[in-house]
C-alpha positions, 0 to 999 in steps of 0.5 A, a space after each residue: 500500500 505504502 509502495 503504491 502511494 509512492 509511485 503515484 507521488 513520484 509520477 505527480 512530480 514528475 509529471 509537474 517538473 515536466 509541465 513546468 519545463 514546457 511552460 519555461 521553454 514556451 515562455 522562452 520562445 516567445 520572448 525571442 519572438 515578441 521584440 523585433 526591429 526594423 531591418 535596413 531594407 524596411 529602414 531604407 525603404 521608408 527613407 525613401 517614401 519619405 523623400 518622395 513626399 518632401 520636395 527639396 527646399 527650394 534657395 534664392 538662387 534656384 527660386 531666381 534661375 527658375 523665374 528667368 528661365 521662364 518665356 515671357 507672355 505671349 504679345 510683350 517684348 521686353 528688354 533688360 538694360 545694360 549695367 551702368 546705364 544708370 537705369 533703375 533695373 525696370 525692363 524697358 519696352 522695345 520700340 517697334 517701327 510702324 509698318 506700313 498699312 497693307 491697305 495704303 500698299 493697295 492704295 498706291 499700286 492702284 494709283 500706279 496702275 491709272 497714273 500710268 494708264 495714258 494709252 488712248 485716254 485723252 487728258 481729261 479722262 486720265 486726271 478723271 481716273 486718278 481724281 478719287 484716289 487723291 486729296 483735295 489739294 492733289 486733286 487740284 494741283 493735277 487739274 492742269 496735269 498732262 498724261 505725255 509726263 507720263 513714261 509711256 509703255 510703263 508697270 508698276 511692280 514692286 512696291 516698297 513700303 515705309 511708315 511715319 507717324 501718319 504719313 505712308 510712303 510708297 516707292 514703286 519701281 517702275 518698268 517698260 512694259 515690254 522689256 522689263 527694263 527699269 524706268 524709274 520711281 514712283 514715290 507716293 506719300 499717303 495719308 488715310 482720311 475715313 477708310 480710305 487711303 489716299 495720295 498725298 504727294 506725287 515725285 517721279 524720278 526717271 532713269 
């Protein structure tokens, strides 16, 4: 009976010695497991999400490059002054010379066109035809014209033009119609009165 109680004692303890054992051996692999730290990848790997998300600080110095390699506005041309000048740094507008209206180059070739058209046409008719094309004053200083001071067989071709202030002014070569041969110039000044442009002034230059 002793011998019994014994044996049963003996295995109770070992059996808690055992149990024991396992709860230290499972107590020990969890605290292995449970503190962990970010390895370099996961490190390096957030370094990068995060400068993506923060854009670099921008300096004076890049701020100003940026501003002037910017085009400027479309229309507006502007230029910056030399240093020394005595400017206050303000950019200056650059002045554009006038051109000449395309309505005035119509205008003069037109009246090109009937000054030089005397073929069969007899005094009258002729300072008829160019009458509306000029002003008052031109009209009256070519009330006594006569179409024989006219280069006869004449064309006009080119037409150069130039503008100042009010006054447009037209350089039309002139050439034998024939033979193409280089007459001379017809200079016209024109003045525009409503819509219409008219001649002003008349100079021949013959060659």
């Amino acid at each position: 009976m002793n011998n019994k109680l014994t044996r049963r004692i003996r295995r109770i303890v070992i059996m808690a010695a055992l149990g024991v054992a396992v709860v230290l051996v499972a107590v020990s692999r969890l605290g292995g497991t449970g503190t962990s730290t970010d390895s370099p990848d996961t490190a390096s790997s957030d370094s990068a999400y995060t400068n993506l998300a923060t854009p670099p600080a921008s300096t004076p110095a890049s701020t100003a490059a940026a501003a002037s390699s910017r085009p400027a506005p479309a229309g507006k041309t502007t230029t910056t002054p030399a240093a020394g000048d005595g400017d206050d740094g303000a950019d200056d507008p650059i002045l554009v010379q006038p051109t000449a209206n395309p309505d005035a180059r119509e205008a003069a070739l037109t009246f090109a066109a009937a000054w030089l058209n005397t073929y069969h046409q007899d005094p009258q008719a002729w300072r008829d035809s160019l009458t509306p094309r000029v002003t008052p004053d031109i009209a009256e200083a070519l009330a006594n014209a006569d179409p024989a001071s006219v280069p006869t067989g004449g064309r006009a071709t080119t037409a150069k033009m130039s503008a100042a202030g009010a006054v447009t002014t037209a350089d039309i070569t002139v050439v034998a119609d024939g033979t193409k041969q280089t007459l001379g110039t017809l200079t016209l000044d024109l003045i525009q009165q409503g819509r219409a442009w008219l001649v002003n002034d008349i100079d021949w230059t013959g060659r």
